[in-house]
Residue, then its C-alpha position, 0 to 999 in steps of 0.5 A: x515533493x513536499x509532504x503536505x501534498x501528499x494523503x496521511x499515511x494509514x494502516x490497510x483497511x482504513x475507510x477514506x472517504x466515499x465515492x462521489x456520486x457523479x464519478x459513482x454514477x459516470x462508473x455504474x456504481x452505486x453512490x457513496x461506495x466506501x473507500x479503503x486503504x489497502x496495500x501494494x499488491x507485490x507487498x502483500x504477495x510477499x507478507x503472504x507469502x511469509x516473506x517476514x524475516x532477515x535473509x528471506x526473499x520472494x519473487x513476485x510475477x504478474x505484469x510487473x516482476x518484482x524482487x522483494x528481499x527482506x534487509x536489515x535497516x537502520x534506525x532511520x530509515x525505519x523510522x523514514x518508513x513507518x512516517x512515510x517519508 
């Protein structure tokens, strides 16, 4: 997929945008609700749970099991990372 497809990557907590008023409306929802960035919910499960180091693992169990080991990675795969590619 090319990456002007795709949003800028952003830090949780970041408003986004805001919800526009006749999805706002369709859902109930007062209009112009604020949207935020936030994180996958496994993710988060695992910095939480102080899964933040080589070697430290976590499972995760809810309607998706997830393994989250900790790896040491590369340069470039870092760097891959944190640009969101």
């Amino acid at each position: 997929m090319d990456r002007d497809k795709l949003p800028p990557t952003v830090p949780s907590g970041v408003v986004i945008g805001t919800l526009a008023g006749e999805i706002a409306s369709e859902l109930g929802l007062p209009a112009h609700i604020l949207i935020v960035s936030g994180g996958h919910d496994q993710c988060c499960n695992g910095i939480g749970c102080g899964v933040l180091a080589l070697g430290q693992a976590m499972v995760g169990m809810g309607t998706y099991l997830c393994l989250m080991p900790v790896f040491l990675i590369s340069g470039l795969i870092r760097q891959s990372c944190w640009n969101g590619v």
